[in-house]
SEMIMI-680857 format. One record per residue (C-alpha): x negated, y negated, z negated. Coordinates in nm, 4 decimals. Example, Ala and Ser with C-alpha at 12.3 -4.5 7.8 and 13.67 -1.06 7.14 Angstrom:
BEGIN
<site x="-1.2300" y="0.4500" z="-0.7800"/>
<site x="-1.3670" y="0.1060" z="-0.7140"/>
//
This chain:
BEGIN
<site x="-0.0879" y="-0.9918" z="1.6480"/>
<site x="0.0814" y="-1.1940" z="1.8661"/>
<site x="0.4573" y="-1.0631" z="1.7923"/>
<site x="0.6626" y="-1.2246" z="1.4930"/>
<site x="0.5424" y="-1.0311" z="1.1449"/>
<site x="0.7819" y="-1.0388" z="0.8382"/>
<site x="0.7157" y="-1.3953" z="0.7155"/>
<site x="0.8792" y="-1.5613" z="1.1007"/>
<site x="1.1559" y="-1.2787" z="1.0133"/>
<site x="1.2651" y="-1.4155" z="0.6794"/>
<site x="1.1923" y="-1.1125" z="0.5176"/>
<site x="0.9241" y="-1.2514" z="0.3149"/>
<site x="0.9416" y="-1.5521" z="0.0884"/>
<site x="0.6805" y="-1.7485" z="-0.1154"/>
<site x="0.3429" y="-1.7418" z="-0.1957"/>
<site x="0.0817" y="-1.9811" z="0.0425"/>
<site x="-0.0976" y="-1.7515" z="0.3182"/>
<site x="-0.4351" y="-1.7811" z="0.4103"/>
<site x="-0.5071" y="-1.9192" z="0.8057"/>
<site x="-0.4304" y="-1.5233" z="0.9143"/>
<site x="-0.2020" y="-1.4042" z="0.6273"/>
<site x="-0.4625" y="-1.0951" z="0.6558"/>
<site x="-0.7516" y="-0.9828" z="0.4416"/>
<site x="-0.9935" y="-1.1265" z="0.7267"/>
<site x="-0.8921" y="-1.4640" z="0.5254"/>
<site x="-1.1562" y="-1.3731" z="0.2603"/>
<site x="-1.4967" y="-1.5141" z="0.4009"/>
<site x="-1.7041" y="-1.2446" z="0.5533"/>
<site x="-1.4465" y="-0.9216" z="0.5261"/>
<site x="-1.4868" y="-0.7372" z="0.8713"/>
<site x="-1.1960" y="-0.4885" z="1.0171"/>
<site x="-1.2313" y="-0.2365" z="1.3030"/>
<site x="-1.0263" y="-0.0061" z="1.4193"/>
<site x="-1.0587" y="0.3227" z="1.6710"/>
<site x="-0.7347" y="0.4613" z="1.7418"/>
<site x="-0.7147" y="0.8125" z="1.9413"/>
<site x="-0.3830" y="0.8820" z="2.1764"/>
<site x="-0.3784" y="1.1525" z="2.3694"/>
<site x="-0.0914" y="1.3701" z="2.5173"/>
<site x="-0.1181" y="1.7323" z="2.6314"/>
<site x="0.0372" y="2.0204" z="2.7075"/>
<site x="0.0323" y="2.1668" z="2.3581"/>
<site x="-0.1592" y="1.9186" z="2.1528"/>
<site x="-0.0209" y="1.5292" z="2.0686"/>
<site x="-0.2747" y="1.3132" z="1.8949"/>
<site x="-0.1938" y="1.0163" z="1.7190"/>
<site x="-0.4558" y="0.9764" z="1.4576"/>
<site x="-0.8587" y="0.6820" z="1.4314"/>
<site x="-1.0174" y="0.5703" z="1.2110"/>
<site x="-1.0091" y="0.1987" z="1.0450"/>
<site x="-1.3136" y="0.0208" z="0.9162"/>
<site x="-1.3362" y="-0.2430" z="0.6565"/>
<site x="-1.6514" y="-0.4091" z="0.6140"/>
<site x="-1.6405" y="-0.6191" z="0.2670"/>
<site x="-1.9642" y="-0.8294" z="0.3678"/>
<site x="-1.9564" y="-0.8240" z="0.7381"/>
<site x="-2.1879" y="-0.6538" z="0.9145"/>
<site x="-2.4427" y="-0.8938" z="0.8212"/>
<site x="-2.3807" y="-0.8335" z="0.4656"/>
<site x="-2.3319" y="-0.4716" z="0.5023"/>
<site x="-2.5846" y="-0.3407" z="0.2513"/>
<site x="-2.5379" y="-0.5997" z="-0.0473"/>
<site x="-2.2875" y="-0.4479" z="-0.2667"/>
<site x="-1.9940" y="-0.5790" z="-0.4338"/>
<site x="-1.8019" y="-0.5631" z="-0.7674"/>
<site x="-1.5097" y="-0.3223" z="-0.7370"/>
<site x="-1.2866" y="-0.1230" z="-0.9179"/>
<site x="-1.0440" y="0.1419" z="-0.8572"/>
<site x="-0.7262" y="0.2488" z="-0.9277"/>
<site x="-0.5017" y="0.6109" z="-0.8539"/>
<site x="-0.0905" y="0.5475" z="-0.9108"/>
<site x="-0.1066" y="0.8969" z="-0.7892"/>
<site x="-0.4322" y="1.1357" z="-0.7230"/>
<site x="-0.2696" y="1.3702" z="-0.4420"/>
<site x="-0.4989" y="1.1944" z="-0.2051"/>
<site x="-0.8408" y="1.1357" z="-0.1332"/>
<site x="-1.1526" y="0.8429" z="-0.1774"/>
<site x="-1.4998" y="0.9401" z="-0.1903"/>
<site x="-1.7002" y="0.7301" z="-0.3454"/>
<site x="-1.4531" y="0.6212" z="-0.6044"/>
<site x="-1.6453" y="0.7725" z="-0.8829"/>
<site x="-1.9310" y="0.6035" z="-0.8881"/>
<site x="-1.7288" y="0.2824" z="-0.7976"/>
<site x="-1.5522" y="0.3526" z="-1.1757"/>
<site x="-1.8941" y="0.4533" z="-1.3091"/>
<site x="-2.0970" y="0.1015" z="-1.1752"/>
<site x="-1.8190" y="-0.1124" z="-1.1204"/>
<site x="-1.9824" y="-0.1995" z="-0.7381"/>
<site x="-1.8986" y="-0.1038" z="-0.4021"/>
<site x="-2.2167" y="-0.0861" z="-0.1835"/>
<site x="-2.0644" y="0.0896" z="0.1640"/>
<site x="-1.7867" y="-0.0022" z="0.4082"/>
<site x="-1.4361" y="0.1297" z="0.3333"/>
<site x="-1.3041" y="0.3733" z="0.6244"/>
<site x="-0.9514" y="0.5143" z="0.6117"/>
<site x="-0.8322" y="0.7818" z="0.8190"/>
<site x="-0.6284" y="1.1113" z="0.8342"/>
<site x="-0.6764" y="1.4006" z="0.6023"/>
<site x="-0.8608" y="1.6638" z="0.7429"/>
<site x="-1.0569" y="1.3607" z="0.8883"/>
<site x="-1.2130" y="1.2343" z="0.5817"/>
<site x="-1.5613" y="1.4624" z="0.6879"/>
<site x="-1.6412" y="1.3415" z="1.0041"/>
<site x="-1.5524" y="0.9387" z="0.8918"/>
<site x="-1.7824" y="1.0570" z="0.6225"/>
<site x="-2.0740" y="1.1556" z="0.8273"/>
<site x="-2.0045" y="0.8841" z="1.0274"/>
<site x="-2.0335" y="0.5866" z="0.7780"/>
<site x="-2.3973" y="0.7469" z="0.7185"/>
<site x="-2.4887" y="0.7289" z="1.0486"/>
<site x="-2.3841" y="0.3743" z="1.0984"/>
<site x="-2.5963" y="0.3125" z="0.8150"/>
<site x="-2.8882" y="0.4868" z="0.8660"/>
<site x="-2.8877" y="0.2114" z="1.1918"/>
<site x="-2.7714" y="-0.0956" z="1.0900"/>
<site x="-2.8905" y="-0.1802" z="0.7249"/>
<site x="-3.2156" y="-0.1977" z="0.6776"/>
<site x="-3.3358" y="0.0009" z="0.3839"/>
<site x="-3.0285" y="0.2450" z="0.3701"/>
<site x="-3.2569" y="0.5584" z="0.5031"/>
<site x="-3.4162" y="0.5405" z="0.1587"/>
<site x="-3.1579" y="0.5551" z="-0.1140"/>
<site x="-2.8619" y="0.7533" z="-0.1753"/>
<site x="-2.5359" y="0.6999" z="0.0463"/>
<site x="-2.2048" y="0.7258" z="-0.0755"/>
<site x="-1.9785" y="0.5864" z="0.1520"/>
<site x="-1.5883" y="0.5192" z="0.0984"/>
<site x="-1.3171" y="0.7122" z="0.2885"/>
<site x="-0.9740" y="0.7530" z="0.1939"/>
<site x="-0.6903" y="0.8961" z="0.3805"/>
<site x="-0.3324" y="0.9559" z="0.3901"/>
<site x="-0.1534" y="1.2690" z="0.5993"/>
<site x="-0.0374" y="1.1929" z="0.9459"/>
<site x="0.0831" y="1.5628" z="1.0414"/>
<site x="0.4490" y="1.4951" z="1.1373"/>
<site x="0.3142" y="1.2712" z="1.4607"/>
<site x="-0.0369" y="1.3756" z="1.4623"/>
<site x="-0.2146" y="1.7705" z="1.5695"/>
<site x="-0.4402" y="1.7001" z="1.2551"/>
<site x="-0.5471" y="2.0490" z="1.2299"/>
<site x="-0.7331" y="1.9686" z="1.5361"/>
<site x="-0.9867" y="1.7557" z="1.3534"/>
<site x="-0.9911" y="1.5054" z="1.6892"/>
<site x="-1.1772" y="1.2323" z="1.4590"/>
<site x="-1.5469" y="1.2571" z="1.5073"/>
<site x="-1.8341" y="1.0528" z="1.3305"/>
<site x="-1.8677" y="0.8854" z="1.6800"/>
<site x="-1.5191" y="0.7614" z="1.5760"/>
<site x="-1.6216" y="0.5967" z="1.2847"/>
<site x="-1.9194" y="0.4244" z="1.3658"/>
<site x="-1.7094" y="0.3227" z="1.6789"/>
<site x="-1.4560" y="0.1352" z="1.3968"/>
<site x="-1.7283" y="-0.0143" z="1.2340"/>
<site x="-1.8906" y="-0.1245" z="1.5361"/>
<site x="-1.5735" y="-0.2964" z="1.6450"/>
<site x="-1.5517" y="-0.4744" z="1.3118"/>
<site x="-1.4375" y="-0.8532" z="1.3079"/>
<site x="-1.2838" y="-1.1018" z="1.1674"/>
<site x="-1.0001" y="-1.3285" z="1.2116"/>
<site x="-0.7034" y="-1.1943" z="1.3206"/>
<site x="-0.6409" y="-0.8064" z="1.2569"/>
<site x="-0.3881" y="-0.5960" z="1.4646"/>
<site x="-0.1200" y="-0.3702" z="1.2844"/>
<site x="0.0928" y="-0.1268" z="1.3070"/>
<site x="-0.0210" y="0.2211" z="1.4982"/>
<site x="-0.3794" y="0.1340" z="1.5105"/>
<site x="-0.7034" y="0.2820" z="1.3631"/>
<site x="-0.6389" y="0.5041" z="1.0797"/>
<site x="-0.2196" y="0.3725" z="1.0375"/>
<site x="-0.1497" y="0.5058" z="1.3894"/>
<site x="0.0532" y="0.8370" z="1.3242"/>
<site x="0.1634" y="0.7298" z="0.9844"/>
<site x="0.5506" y="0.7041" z="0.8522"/>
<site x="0.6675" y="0.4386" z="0.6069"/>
<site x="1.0315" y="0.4778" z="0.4378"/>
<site x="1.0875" y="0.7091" z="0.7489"/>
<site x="1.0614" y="0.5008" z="0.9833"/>
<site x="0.7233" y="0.3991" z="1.2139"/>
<site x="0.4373" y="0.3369" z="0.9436"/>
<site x="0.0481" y="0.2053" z="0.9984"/>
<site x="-0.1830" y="-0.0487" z="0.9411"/>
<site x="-0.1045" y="-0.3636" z="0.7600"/>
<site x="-0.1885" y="-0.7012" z="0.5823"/>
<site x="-0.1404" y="-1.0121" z="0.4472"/>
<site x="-0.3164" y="-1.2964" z="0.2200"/>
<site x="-0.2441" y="-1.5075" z="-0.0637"/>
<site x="-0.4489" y="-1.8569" z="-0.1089"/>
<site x="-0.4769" y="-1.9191" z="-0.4681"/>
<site x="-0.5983" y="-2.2232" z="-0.6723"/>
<site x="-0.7827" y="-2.2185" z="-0.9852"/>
<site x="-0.8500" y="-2.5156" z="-1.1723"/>
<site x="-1.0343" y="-2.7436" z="-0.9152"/>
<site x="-1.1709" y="-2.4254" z="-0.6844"/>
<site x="-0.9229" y="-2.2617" z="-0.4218"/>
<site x="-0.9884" y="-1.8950" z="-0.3533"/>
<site x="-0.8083" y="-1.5953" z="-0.0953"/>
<site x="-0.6928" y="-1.2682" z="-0.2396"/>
<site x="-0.6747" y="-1.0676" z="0.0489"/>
<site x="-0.4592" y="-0.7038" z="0.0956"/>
<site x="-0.5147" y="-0.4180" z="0.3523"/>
<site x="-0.3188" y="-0.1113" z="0.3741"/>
<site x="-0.2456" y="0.2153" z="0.5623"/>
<site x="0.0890" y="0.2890" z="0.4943"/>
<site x="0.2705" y="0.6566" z="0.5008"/>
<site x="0.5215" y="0.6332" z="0.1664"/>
<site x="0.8691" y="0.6455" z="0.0866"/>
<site x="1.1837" y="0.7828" z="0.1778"/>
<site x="1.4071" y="0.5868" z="0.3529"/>
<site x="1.6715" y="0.4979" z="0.1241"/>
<site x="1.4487" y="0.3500" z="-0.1060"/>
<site x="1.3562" y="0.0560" z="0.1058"/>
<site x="1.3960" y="-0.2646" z="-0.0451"/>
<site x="1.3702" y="-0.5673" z="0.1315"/>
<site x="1.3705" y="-0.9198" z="-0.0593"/>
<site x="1.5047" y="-0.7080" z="-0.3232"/>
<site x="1.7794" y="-0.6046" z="-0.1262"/>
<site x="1.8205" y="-0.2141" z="-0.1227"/>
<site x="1.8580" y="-0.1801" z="0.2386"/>
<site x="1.7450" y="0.1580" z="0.2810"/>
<site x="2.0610" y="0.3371" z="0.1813"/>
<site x="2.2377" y="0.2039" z="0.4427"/>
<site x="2.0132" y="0.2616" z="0.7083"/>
<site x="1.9933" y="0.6513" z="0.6317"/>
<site x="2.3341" y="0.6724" z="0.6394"/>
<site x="2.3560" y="0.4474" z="0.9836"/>
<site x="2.0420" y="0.6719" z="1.1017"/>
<site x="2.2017" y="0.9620" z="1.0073"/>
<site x="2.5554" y="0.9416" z="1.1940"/>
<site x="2.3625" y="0.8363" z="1.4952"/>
<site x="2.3153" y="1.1173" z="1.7685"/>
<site x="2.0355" y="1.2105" z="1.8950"/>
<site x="1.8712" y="1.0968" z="1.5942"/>
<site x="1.4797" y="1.0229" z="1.6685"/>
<site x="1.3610" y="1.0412" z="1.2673"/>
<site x="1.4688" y="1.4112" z="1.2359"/>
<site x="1.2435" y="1.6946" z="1.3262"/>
<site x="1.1944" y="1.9604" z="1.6158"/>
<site x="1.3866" y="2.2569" z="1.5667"/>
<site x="1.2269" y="2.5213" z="1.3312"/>
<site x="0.9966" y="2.3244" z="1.2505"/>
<site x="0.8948" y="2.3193" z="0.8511"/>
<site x="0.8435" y="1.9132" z="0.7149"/>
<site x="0.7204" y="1.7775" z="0.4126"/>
<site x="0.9953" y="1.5603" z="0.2692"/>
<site x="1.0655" y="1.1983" z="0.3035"/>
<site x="0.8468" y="1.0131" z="0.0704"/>
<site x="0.5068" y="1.2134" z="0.1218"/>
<site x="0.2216" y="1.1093" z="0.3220"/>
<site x="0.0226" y="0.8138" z="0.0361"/>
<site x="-0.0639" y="0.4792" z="0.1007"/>
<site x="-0.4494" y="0.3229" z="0.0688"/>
<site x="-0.4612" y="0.0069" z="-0.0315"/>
<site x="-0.7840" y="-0.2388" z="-0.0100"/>
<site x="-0.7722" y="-0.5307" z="-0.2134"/>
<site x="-1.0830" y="-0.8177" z="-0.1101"/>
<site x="-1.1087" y="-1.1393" z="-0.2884"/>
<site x="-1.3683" y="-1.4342" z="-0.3169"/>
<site x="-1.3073" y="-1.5403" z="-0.6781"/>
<site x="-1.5846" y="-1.4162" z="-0.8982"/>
<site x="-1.4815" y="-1.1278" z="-1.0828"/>
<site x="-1.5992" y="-0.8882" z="-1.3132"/>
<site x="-1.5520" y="-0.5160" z="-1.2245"/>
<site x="-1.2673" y="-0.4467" z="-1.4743"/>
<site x="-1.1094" y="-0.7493" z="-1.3101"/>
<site x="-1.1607" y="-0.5756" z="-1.0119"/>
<site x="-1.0082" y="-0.2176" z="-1.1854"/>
<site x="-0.7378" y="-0.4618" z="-1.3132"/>
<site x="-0.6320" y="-0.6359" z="-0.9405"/>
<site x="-0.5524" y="-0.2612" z="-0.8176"/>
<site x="-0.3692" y="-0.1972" z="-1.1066"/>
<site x="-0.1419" y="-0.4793" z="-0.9563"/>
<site x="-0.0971" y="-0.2938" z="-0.6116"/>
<site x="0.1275" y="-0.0515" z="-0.7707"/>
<site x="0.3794" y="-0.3598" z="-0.8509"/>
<site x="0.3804" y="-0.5059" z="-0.5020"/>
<site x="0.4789" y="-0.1632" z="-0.3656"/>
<site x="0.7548" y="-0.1026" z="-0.6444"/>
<site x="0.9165" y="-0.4691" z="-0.4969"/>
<site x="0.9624" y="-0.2713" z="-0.1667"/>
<site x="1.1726" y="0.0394" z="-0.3247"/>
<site x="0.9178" y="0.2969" z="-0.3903"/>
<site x="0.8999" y="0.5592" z="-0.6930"/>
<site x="0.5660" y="0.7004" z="-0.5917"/>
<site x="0.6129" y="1.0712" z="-0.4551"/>
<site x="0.4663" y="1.3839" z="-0.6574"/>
<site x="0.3730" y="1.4490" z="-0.2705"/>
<site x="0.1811" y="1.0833" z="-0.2184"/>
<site x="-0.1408" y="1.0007" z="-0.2542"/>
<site x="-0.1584" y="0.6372" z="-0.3633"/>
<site x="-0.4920" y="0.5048" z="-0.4214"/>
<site x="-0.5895" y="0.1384" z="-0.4876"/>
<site x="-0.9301" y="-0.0291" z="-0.4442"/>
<site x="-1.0264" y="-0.4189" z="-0.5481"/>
<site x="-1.3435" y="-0.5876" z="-0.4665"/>
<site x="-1.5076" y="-0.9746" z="-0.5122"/>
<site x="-1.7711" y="-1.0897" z="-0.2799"/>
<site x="-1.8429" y="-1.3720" z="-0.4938"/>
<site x="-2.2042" y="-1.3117" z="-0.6962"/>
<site x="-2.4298" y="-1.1726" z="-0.4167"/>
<site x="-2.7553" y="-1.0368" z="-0.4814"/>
<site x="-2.5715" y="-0.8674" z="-0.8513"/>
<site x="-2.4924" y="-0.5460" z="-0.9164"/>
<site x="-2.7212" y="-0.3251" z="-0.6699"/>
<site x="-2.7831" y="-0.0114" z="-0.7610"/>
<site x="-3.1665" y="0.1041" z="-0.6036"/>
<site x="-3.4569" y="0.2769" z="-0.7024"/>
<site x="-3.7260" y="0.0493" z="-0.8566"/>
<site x="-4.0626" y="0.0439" z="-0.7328"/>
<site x="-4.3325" y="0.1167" z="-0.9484"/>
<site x="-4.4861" y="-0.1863" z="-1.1945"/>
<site x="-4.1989" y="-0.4001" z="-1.0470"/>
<site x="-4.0591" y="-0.6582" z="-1.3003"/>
<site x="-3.6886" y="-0.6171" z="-1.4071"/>
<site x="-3.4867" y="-0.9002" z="-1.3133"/>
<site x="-3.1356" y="-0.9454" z="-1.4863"/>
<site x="-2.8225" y="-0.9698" z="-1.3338"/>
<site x="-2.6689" y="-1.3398" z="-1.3225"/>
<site x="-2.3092" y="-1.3437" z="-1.2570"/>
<site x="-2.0026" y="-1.5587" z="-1.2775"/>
<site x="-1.6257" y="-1.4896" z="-1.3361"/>
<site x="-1.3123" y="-1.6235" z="-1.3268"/>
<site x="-1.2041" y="-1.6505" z="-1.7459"/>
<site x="-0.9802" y="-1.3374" z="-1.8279"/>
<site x="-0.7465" y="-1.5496" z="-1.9499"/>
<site x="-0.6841" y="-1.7522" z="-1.6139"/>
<site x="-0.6178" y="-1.4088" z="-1.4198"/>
<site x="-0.2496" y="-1.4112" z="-1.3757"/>
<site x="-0.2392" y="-1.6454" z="-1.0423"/>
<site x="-0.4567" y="-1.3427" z="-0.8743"/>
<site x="-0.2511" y="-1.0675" z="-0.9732"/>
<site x="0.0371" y="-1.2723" z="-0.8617"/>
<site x="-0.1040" y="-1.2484" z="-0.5413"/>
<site x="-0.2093" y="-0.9069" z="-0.5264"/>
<site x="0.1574" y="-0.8230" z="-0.6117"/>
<site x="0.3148" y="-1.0898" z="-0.3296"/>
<site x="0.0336" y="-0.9970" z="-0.0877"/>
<site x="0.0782" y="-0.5676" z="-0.0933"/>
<site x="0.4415" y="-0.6346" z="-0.0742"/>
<site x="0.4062" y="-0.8354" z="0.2787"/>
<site x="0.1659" y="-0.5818" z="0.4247"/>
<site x="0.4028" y="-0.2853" z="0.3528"/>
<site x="0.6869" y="-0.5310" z="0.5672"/>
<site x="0.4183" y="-0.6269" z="0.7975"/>
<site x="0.3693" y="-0.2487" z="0.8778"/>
<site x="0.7075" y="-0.2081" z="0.9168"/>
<site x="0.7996" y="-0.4876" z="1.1414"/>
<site x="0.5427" y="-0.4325" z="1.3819"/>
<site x="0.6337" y="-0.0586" z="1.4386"/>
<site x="0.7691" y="0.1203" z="1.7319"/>
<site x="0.9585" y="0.4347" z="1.8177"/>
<site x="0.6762" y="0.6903" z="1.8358"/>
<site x="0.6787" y="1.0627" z="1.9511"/>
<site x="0.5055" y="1.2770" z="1.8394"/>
<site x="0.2948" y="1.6742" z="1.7491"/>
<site x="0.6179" y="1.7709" z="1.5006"/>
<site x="0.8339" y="1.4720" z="1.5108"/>
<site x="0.9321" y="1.1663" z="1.6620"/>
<site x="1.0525" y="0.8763" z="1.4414"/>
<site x="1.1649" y="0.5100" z="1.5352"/>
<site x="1.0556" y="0.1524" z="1.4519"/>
<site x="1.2321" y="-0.0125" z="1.1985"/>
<site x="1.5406" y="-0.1716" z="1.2941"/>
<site x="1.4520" y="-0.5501" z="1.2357"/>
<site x="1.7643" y="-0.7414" z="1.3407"/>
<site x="1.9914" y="-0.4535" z="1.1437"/>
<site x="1.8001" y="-0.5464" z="0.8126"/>
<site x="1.8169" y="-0.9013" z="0.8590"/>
<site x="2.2280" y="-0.8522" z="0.8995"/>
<site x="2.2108" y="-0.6573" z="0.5996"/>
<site x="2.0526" y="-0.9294" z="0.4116"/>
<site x="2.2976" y="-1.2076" z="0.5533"/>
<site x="2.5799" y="-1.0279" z="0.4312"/>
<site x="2.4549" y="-0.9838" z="0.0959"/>
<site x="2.3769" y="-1.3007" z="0.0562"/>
<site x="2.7643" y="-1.4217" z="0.1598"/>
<site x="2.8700" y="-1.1958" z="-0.1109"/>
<site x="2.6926" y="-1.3580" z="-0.3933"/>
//
């Protein structure tokens, strides 16, 4: 992450990041990435696997309270029922393509049939969620393998986290131009404790002239400017059938350390849907936009395992932040999703690919564009 990211671009304002401004700010969340490019004669792959471990690996079989949240279901996350039937997330979080969601799957398992002790003898339902990368990617060749996966997990760490075409993000498309992998961080104070709300996302929504930027609609302009351009990189090959701009879905994983309860959880990826309005999207019929929150505050609560015989029962002791005191963290669920989605942008680059090509945003052109409306005001 050593380029400039949207905040040293002025196209990002307020709120107080954490040391990273990335969701490896919250104490002990892990992120790995395995990212698969390959060019051939008749096959372009441009498709991994990202890993998000919300415990480290350390932590990796003590669960945590979560909740989820669809804006809109045409997409995939396994595991997502039982995290609305328990209210606790007990498995990394991988994100990848599509048609890749079995192998990451199967590989998740076999990570954790390794590494955390115990896991051979419950039930496994891991988290993998995925948005559609077939414009840049040959998905129909299923190149993600469970190797793949435990690879991303294995490569899990934290401090600072790349972005852009990396892991899971890396044949994505956001508001037609280059899409992937992105974050950012909000520190937040409550009362005389400071806490981190923390946002990850693969992005691959919107169509272009809905891009806002600072709540400047920008993206009208830059379709037309794309458009009058020859030789224009964003459209596709020849003959080729596309799904329209605006398809594709964004994953979002929200990690904090305040204590919360798992409807607070439910109710912090509710907020995701308001940080991605601020940056122009309607939500496509044709996007899969799926939201997950946890806290890794209260360790040791909420497990889910089977009891051995004559054992005592043991309640469940845990703390949370007073409903009533919520607003700061959805504030920064809604400040924090919005910077990831620019983050993404900003740090792509003009990409060809399987069906299509498409270019990296065009930084310095937005920043004119947000100059000049400022002069007009």
């Amino acid at each position: 992450m050593s380029r400039a990211r949207a905040r040293d671009l002025g196209l990002v304002r307020g709120g107080i990041p954490g040391a990273h401004n990335a969701i490896t700010d919250v104490p002990g969340v892990e992120v790995g990435y395995t990212t698969l490019i390959e060019d051939g004669e008749a096959v372009v792959v441009r498709t991994g696997v990202t890993a998000i471990l919300p415990r480290g690996r350390a932590g990796a079989g003590t669960p945590v309270a979560a909740g989820v949240h669809s804006l809109n279901g045409n997409g995939e996350m396994t595991g997502s029922v039982w995290i609305a039937e328990s209210g606790s997330l007990g498995t990394p979080v991988l994100i990848t393509n599509t048609h890749s969601v079995g192998a990451a799957h199967e590989g998740a398992i076999r990570w954790m049939l390794d590494t955390v002790p115990g896991a051979a003898d419950q039930w496994l339902l891991p988290v993998v969620a995925e948005t559609w990368d077939g414009r840049l990617n040959d998905i129909n060749g299923l190149h993600v393998r469970p190797r793949h996966a435990v690879a991303a997990l294995d490569a899990a760490r934290s401090g600072v986290v790349d972005e852009g075409a990396v892991g899971g993000g890396t044949g994505m498309i956001c508001y037609g131009f280059k899409g992937g992998s992105g974050t950012a961080s909000r520190r937040v104070v409550l009362g005389d404790a400071e806490y981190t709300v923390g946002v990850f996302l693969q992005a691959n929504f919107g169509e272009m002239s809905e891009l806002t930027v600072r709540g400047e609609p920008v993206g009208s302009v830059l379709k037309n400017e794309v458009a009058a351009e020859s030789g224009d990189v964003a459209s596709s090959a020849a003959g080729s059938a596309t799904p329209p701009q605006g398809a594709g879905s964004v994953i979002v994983v929200v990690a904090t350390d305040a204590p919360l309860l798992p409807g607070q959880c439910t109710a912090l990826a509710r907020r995701v849907s308001l940080g991605l309005a601020r940056t122009g999207t309607a939500g496509s019929h044709f996007s899969g936009d799926i939201f997950l929150a946890f806290s890794t505050a209260n360790p040791g609560a909420l497990a889910s395992r089977f009891p051995a015989e004559g054992e005592e029962v043991v309640l469940d002791e845990v703390r949370a932040v007073p409903w009533g005191r919520m607003d700061p963290l959805y504030t920064a669920v809604v400040e924090a999703t919005e910077e990831a989605v620019l983050n993404v942008l900003v740090a792509g680059e003009d990409m060809a690919g399987h069906r299509q090509s498409v270019r990296g945003l065009p930084i310095e052109r937005v920043r004119e564009l947000l100059e000049e409306r400022a002069l007009t005001r």
